[in-house]
VOFI-150851 format. One record per atom (N, C-alpha, C): residue in three letters; residue number from 0; atom name; x, y, z. Coordinates in Angstrom, 2 decimals, padded with zeros to 5 digits. Example, Ala and Ser with C-alpha at 12.3 -4.5 7.8 and 13.67 -1.06 7.14 Angstrom:
! VOFI-150851
- ALA:0:N:013.19:-005.69:007.80;
- ALA:0:CA:012.30:-004.50:007.80;
- ALA:0:C:013.20:-003.30:007.80;
- SER:1:N:012.85:-002.25:007.08;
- SER:1:CA:013.67:-001.06:007.14;
- SER:1:C:012.90:000.03:007.87;
END
This chain:
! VOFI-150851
- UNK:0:N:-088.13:019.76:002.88;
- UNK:0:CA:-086.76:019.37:002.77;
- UNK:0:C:-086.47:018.88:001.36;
- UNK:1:N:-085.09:019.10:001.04;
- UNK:1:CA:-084.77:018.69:-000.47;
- UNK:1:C:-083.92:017.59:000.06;
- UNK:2:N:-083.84:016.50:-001.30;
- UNK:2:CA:-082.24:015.77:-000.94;
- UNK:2:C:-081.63:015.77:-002.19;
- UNK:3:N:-080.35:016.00:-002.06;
- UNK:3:CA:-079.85:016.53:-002.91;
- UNK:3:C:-078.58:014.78:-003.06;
- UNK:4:N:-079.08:014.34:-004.18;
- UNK:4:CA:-077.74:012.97:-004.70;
- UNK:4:C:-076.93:013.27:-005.15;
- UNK:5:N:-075.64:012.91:-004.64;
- UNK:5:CA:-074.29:013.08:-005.11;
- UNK:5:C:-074.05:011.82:-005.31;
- UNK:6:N:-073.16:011.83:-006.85;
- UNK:6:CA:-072.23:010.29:-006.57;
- UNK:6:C:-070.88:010.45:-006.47;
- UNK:7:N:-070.05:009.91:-005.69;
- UNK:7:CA:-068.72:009.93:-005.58;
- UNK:7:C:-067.96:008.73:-005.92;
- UNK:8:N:-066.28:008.82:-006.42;
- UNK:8:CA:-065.98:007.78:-006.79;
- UNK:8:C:-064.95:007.14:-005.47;
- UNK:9:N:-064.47:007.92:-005.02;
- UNK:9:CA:-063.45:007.01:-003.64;
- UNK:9:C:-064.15:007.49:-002.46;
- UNK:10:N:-063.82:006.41:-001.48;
- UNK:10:CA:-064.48:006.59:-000.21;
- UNK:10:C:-063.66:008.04:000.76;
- UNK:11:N:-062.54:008.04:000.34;
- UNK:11:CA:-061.70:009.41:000.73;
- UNK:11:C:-062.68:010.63:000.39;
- UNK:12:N:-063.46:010.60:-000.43;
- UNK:12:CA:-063.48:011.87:-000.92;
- UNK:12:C:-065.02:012.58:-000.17;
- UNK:13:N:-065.86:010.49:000.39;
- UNK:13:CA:-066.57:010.39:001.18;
- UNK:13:C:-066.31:011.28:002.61;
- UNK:14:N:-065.40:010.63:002.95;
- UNK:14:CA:-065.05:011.01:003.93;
- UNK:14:C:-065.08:012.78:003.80;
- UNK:15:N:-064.08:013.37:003.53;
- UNK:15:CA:-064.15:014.34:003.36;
- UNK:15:C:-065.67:015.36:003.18;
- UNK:16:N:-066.06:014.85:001.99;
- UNK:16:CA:-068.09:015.58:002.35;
- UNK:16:C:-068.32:015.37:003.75;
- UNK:17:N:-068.45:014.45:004.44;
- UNK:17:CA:-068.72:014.25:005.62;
- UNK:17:C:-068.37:015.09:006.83;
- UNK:18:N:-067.02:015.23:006.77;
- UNK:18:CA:-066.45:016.07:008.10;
- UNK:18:C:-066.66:017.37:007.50;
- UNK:19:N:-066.69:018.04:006.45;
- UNK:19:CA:-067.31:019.54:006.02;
- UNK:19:C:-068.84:019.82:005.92;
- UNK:20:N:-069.36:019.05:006.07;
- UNK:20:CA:-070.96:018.85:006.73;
- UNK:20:C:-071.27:018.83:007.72;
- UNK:21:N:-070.61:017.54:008.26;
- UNK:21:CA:-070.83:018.15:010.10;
- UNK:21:C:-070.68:019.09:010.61;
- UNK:22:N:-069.11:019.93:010.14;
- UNK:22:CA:-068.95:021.09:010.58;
- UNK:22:C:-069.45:022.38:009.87;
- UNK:23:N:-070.48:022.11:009.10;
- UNK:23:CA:-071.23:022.99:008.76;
- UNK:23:C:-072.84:022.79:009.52;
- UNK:24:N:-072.64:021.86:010.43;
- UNK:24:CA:-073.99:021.55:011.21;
- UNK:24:C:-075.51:020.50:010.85;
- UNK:25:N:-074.80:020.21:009.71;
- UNK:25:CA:-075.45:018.63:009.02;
- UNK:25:C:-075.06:017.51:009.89;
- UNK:26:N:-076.57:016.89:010.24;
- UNK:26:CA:-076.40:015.91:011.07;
- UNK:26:C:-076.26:014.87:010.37;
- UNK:27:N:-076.23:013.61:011.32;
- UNK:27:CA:-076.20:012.07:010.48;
- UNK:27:C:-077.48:011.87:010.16;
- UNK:28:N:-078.46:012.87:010.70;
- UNK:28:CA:-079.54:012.11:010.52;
- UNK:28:C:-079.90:013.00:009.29;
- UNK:29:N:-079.42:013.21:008.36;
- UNK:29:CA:-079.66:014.49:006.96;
- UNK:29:C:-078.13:014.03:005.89;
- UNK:30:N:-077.39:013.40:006.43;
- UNK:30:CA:-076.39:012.62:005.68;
- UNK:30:C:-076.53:011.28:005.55;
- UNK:31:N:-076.73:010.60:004.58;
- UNK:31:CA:-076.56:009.66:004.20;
- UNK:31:C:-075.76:008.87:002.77;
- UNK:32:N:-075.07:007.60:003.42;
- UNK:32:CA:-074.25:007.10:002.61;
- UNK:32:C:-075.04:005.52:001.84;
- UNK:33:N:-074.45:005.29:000.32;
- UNK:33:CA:-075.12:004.26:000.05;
- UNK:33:C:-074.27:003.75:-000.92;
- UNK:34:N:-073.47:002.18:-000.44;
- UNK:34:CA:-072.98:001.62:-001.10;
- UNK:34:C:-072.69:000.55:-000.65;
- UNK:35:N:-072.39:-000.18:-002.08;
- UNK:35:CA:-072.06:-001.99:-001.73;
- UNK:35:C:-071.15:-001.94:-001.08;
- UNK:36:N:-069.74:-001.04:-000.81;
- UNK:36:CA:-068.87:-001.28:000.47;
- UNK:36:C:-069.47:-000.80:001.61;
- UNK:37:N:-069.87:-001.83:001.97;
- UNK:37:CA:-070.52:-001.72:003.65;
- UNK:37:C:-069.31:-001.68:004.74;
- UNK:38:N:-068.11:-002.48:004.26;
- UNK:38:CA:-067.16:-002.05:005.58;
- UNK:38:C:-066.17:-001.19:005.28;
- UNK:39:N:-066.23:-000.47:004.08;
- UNK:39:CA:-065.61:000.53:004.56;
- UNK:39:C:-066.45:002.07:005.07;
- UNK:40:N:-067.64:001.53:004.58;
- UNK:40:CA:-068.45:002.71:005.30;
- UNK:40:C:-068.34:002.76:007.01;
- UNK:41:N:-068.13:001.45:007.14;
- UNK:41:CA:-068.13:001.07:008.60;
- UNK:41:C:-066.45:001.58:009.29;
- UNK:42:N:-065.86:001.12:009.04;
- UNK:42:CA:-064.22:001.78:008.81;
- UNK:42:C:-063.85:003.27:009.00;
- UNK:43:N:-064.73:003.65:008.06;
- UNK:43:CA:-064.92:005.34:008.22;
- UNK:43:C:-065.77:006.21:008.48;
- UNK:44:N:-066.83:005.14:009.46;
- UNK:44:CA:-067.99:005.47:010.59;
- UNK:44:C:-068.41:006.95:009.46;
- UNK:45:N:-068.59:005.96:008.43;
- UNK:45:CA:-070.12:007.14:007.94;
- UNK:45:C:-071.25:006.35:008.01;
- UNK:46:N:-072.08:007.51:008.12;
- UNK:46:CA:-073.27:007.32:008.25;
- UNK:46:C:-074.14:006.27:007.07;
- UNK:47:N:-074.58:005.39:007.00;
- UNK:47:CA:-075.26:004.20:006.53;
- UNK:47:C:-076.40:004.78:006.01;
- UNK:48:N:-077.11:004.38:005.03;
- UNK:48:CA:-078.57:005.00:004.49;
- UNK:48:C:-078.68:003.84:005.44;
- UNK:49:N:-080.57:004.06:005.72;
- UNK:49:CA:-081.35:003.23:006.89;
- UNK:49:C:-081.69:002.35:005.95;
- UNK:50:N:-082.71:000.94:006.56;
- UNK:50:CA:-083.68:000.23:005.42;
- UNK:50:C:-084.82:001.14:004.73;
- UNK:51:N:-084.83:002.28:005.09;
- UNK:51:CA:-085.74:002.96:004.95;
- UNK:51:C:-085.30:003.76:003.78;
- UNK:52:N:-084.07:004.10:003.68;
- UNK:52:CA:-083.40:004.95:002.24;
- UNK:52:C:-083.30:004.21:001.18;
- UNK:53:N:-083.11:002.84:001.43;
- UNK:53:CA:-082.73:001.80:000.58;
- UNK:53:C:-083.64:000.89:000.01;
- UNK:54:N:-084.53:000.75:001.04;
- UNK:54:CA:-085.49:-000.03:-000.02;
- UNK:54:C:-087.13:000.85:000.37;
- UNK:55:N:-087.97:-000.10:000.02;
- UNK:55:CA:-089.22:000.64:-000.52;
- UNK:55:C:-090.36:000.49:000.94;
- UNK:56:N:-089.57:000.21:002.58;
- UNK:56:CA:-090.78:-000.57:002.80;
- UNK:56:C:-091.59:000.68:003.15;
- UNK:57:N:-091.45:001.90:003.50;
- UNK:57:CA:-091.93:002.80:003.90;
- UNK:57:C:-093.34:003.19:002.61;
- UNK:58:N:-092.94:003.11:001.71;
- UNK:58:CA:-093.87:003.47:000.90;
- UNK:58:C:-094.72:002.24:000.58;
- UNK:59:N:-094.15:001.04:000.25;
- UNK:59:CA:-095.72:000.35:000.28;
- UNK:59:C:-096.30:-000.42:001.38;
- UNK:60:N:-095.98:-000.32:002.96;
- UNK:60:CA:-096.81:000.31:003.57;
- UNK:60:C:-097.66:001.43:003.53;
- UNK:61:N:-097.03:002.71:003.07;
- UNK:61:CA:-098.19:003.27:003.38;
- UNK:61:C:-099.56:003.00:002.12;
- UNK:62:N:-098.57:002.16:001.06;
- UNK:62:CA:-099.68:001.82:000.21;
- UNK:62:C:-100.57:000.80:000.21;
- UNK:63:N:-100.11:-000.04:001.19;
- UNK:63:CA:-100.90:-001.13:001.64;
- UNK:63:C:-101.87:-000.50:002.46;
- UNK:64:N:-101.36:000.32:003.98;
- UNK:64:CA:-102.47:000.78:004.45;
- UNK:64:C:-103.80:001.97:004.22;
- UNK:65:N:-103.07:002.69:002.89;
- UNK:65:CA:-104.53:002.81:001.75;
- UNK:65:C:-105.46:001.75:001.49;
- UNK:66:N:-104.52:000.62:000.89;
- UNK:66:CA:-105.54:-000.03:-000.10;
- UNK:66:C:-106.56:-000.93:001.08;
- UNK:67:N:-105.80:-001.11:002.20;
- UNK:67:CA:-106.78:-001.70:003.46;
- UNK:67:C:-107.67:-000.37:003.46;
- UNK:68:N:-107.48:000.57:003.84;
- UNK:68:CA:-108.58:001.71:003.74;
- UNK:68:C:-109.83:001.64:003.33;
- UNK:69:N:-109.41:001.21:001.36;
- UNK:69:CA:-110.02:001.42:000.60;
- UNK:69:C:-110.85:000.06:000.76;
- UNK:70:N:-110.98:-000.87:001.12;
- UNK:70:CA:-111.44:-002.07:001.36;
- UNK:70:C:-112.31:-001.94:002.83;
- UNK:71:N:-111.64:-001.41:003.66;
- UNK:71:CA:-112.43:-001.35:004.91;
- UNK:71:C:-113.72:-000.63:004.41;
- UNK:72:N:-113.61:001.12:003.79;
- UNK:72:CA:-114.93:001.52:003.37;
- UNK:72:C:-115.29:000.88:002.49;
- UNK:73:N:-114.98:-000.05:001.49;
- UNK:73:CA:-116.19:-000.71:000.68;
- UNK:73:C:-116.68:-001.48:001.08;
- UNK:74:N:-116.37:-002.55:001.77;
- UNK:74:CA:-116.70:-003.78:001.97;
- UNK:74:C:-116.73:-003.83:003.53;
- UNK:75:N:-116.48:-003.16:004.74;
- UNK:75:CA:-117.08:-003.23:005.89;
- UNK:75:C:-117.77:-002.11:006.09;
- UNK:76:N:-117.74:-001.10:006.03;
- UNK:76:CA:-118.96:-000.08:006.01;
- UNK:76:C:-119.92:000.01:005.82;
- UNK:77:N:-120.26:-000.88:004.41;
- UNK:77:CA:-121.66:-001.43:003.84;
- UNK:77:C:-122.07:-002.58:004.64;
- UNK:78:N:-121.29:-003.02:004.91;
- UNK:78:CA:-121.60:-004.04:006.15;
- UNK:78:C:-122.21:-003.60:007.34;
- UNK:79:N:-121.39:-003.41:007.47;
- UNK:79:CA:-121.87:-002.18:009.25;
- UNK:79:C:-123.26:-001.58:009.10;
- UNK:80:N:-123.54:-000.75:007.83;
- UNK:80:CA:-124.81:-000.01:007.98;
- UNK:80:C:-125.95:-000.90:007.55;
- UNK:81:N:-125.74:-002.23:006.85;
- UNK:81:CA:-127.07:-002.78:006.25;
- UNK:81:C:-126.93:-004.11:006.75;
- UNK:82:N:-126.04:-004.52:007.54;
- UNK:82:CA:-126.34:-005.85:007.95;
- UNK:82:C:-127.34:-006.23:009.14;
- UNK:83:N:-127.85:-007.63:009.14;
- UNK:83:CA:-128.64:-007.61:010.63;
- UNK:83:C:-128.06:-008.18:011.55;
- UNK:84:N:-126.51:-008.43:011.58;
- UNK:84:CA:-126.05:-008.90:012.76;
- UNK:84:C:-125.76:-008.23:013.89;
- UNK:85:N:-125.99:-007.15:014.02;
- UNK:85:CA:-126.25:-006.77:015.25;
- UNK:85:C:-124.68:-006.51:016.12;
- UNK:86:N:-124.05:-006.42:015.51;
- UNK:86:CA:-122.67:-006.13:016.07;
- UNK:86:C:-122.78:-005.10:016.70;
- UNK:87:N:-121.73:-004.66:017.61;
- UNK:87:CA:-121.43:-003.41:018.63;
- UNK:87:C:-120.63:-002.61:017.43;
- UNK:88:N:-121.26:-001.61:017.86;
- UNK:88:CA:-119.86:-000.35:016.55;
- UNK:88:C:-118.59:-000.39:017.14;
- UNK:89:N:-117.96:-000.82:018.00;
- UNK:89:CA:-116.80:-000.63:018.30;
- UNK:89:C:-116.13:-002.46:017.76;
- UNK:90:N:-116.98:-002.96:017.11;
- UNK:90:CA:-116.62:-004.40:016.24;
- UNK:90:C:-116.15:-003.86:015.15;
- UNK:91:N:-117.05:-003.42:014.58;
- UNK:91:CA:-116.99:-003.01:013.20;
- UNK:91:C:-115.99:-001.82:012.63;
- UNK:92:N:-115.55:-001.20:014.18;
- UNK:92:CA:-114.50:-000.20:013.87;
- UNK:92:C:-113.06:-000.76:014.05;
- UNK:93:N:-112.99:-002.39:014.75;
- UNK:93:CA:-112.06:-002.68:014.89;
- UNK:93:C:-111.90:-003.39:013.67;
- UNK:94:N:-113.03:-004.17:012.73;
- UNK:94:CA:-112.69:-005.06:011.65;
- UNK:94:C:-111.90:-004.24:011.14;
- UNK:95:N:-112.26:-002.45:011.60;
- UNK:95:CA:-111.67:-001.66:009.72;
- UNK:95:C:-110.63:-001.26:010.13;
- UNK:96:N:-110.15:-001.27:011.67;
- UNK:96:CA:-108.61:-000.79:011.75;
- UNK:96:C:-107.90:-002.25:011.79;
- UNK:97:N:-108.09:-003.36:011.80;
- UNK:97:CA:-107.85:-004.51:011.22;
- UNK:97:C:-106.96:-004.49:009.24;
- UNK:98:N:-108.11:-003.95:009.09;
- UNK:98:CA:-108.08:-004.39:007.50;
- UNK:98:C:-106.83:-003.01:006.96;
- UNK:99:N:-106.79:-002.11:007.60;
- UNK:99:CA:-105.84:-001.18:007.35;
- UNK:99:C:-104.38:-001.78:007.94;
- UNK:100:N:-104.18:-002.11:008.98;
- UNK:100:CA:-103.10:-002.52:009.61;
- UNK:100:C:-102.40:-003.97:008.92;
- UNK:101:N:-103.68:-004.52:008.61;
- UNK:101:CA:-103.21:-005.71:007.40;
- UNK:101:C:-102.49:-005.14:006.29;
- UNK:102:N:-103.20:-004.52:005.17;
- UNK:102:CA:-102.82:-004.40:004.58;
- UNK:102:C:-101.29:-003.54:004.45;
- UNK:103:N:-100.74:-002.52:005.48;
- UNK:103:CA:-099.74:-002.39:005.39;
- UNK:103:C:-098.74:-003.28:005.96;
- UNK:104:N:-099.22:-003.97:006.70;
- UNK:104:CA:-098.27:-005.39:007.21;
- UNK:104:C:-098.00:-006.30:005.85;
- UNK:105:N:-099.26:-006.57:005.30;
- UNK:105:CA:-098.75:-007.17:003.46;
- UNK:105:C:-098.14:-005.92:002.82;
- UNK:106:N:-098.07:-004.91:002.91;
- UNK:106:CA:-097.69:-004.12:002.00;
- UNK:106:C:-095.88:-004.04:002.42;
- UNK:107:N:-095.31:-004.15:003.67;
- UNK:107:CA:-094.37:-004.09:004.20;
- UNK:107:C:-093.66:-005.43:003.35;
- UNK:108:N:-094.11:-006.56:003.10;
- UNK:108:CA:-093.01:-007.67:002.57;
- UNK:108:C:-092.99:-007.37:001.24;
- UNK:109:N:-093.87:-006.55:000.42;
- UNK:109:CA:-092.79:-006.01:-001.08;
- UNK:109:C:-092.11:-005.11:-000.96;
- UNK:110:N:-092.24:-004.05:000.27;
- UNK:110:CA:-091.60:-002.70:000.08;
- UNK:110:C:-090.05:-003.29:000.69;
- UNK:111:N:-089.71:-004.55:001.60;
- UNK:111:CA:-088.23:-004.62:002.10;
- UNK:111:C:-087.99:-005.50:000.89;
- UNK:112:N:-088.51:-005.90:-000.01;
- UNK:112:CA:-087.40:-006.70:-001.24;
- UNK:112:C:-087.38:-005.74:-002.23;
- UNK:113:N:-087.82:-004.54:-002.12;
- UNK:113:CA:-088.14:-003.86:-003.22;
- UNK:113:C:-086.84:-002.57:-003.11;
- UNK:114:N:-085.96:-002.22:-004.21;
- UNK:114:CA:-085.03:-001.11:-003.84;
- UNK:114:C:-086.09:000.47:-004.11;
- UNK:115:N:-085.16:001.30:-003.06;
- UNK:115:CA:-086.04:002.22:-003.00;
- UNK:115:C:-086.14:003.00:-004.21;
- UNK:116:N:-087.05:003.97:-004.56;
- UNK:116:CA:-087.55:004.30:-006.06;
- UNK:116:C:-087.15:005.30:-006.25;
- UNK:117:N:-086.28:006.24:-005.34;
- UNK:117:CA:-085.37:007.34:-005.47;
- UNK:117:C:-084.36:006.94:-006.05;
- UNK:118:N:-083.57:006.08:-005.17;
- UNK:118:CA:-082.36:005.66:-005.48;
- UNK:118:C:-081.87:004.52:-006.79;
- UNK:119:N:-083.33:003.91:-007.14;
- UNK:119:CA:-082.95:003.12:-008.79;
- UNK:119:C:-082.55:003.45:-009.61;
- UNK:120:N:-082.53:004.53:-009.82;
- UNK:120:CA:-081.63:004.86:-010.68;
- UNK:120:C:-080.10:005.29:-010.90;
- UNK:121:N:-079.35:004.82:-009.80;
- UNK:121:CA:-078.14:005.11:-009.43;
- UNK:121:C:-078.14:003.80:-009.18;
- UNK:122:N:-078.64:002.88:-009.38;
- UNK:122:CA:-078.49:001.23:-009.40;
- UNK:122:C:-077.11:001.30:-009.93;
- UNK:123:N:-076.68:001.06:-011.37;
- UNK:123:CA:-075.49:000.57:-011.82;
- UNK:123:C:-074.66:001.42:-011.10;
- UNK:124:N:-074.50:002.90:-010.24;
- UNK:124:CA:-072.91:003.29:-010.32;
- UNK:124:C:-072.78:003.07:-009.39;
- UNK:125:N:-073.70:002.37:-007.95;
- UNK:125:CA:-073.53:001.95:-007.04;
- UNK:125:C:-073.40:000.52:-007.12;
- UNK:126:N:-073.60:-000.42:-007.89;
- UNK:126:CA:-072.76:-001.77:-008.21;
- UNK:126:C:-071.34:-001.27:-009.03;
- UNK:127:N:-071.13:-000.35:-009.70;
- UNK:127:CA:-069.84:-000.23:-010.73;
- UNK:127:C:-069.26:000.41:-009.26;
- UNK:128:N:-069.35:000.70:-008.16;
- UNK:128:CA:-068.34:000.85:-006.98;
- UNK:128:C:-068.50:002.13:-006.45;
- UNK:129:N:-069.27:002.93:-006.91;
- UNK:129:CA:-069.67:004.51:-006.73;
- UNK:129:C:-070.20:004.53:-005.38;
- UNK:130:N:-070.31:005.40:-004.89;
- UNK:130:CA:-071.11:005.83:-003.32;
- UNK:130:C:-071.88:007.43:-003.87;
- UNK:131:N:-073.14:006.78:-003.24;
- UNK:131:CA:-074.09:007.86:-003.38;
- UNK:131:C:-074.67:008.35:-001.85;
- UNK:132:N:-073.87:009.59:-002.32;
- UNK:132:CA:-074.23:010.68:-000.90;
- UNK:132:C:-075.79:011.18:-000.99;
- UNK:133:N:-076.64:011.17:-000.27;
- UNK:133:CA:-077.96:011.65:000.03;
- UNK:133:C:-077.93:012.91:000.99;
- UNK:134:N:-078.29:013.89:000.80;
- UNK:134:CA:-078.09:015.26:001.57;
- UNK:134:C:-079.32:015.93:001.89;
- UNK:135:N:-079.58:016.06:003.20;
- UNK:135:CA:-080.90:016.40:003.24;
- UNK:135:C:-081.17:018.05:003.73;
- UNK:136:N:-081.74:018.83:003.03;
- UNK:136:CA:-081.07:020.02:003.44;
- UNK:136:C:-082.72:021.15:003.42;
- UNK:137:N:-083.12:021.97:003.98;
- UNK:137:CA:-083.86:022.85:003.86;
- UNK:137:C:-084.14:023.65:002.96;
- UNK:138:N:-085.18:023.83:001.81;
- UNK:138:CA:-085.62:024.18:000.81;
- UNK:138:C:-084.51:025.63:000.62;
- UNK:139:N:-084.53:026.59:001.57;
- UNK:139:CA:-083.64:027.85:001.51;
- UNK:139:C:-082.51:027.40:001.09;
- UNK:140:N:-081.93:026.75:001.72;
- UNK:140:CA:-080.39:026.65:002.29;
- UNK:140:C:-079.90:026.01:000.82;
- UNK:141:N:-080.88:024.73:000.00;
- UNK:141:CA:-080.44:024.38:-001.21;
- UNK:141:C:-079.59:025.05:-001.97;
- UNK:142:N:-079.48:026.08:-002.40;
- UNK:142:CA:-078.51:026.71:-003.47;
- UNK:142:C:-077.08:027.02:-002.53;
- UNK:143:N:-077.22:027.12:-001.93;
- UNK:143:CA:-076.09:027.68:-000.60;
- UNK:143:C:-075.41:026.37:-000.59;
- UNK:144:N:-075.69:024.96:-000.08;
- UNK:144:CA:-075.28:023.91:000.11;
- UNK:144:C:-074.41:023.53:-001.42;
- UNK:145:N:-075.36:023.33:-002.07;
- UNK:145:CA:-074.99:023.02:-003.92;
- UNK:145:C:-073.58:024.03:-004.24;
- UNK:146:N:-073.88:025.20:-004.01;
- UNK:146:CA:-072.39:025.93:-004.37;
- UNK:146:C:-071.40:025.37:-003.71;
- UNK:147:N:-071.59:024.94:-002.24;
- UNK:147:CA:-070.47:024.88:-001.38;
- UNK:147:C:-069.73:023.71:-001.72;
- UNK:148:N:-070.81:022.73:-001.92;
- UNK:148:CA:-070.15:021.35:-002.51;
- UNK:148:C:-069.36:021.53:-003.96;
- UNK:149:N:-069.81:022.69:-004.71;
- UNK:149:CA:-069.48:022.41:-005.95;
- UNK:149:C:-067.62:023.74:-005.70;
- UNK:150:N:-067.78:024.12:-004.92;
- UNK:150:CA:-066.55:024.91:-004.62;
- UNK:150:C:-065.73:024.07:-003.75;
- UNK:151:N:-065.75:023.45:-002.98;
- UNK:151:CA:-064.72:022.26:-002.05;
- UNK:151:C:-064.97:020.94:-002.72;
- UNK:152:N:-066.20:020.43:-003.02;
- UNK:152:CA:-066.03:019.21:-003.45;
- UNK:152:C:-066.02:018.89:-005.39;
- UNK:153:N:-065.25:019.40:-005.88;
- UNK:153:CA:-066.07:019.22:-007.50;
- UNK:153:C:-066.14:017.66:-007.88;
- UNK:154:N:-065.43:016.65:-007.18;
- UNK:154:CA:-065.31:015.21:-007.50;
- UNK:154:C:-066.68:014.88:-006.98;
- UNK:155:N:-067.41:015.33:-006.78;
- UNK:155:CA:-069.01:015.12:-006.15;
- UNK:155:C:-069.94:015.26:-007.10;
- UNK:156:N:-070.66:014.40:-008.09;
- UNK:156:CA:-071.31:014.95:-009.15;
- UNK:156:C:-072.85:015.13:-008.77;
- UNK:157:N:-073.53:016.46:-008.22;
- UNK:157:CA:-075.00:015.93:-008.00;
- UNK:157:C:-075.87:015.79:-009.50;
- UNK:158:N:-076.32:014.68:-009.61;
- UNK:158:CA:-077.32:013.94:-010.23;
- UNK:158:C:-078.24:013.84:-010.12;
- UNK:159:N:-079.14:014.43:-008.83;
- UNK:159:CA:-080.38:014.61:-008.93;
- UNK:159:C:-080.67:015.70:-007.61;
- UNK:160:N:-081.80:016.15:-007.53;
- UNK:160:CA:-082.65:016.60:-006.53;
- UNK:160:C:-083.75:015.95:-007.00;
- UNK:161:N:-084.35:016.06:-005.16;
- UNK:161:CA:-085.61:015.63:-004.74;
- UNK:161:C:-086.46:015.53:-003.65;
- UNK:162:N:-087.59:015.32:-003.36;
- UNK:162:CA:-087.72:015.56:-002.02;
- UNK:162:C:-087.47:014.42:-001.14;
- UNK:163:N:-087.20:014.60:000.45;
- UNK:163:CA:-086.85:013.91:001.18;
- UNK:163:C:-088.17:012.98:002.43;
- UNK:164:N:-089.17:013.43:001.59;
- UNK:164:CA:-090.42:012.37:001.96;
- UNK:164:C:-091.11:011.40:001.15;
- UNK:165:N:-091.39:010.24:001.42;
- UNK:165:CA:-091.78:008.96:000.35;
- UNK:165:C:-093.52:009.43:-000.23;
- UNK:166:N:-093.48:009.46:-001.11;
- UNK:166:CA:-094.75:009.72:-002.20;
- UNK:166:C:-094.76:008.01:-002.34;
- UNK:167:N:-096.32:007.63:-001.86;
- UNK:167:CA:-096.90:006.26:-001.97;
- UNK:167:C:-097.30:006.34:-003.46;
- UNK:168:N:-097.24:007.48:-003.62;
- UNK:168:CA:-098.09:006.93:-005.18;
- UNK:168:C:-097.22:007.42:-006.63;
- UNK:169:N:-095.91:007.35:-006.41;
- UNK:169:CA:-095.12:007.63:-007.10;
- UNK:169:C:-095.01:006.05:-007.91;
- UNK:170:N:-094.94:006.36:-009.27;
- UNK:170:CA:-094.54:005.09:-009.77;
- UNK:170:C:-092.78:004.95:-010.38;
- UNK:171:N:-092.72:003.66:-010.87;
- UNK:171:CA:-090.75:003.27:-010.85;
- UNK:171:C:-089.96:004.35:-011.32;
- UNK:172:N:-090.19:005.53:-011.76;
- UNK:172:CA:-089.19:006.59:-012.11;
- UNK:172:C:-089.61:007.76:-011.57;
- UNK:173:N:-089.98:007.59:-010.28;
- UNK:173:CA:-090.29:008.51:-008.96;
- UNK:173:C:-091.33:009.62:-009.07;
- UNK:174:N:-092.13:009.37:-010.62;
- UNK:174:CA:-093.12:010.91:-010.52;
- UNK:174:C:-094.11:010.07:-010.07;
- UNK:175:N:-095.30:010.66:-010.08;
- UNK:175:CA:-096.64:010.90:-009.86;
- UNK:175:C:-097.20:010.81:-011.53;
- UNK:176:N:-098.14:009.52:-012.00;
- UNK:176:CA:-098.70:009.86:-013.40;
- UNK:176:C:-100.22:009.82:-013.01;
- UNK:177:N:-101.26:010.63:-013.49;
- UNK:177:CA:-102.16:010.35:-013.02;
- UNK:177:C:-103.11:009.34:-014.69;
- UNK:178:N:-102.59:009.15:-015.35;
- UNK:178:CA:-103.07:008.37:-016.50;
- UNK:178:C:-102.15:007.63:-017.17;
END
């Protein structure tokens, strides 16, 4: 899946993307809206980005429950095979689904204060009053969608593509660096 960011400047024009999406068979759950007017999103029963569009907790969970991972095999595994306490293996398999489930439970209280790492960068035009449409659409269908918006909607500026699944290991300007 791609998602394709639009920013728009009036909530009218919101509206409008919206009811030519639905009736092009875009659900709510592939539309999403994101802005500091929360009641008029509410007003004009669009669809809300989740906590999940908006902030980060999805991803550092899953980066917490790596780094528990990565801790369970170092430090209980070596345990497990060379210690003499005599534990049952079904101890030692619970310490390590323990230490995974921790760590994304700690990893969960930076990812809900944290804004999500797609959307930071549309920080200011969504405080300067902008609404950013999120479109979630099938790798094919992308160019098809993009024309259609850009032939009915031109007040719609898309500003980015991207994909529509969280990369844990993406750092603050959404790539992947490996150095």
């Amino acid at each position: 899946m791609k998602r394709l960011f639009y920013l728009v400047d009036h909530i009218d024009h919101v509206q409008d993307i919206s009811d030519d999406l639905h009736a092009r068979g875009v659900s709510d759950w592939r539309f999403h809206v994101v802005s500091k007017d929360e009641a008029g999103l509410y007003t004009h029963r669009l669809h809300r980005a989740s906590v999940f569009d908006r902030t980060d907790l999805a991803r550092y969970v899953e980066r917490g429950m790596l780094i528990g991972l990565v801790l369970g095999l170092s430090f209980i595994l070596p345990m497990a095979l060379y210690s003499g306490l005599g534990w049952p293996t079904i101890a030692w398999v619970g310490l390590s689904v323990f230490a995974v489930m921790a760590g994304g439970w700690l990893g969960g209280f930076g990812g809900i204060s944290a804004e999500n790492y797609r959307i930071r960068r549309f920080h200011d035009a969504i405080e300067a009053g902008k609404y950013l449409v999120m479109v979630d659409v099938p790798k094919k269908f992308t160019e098809e969608v993009e024309q259609e918006m850009l032939e009915h909607h031109p007040e719609a500026l898309l500003k980015a593509e991207g994909s529509s699944f969280n990369n844990p290991f993406a750092s603050a300007d959404g790539r992947v660096h490996l150095v």
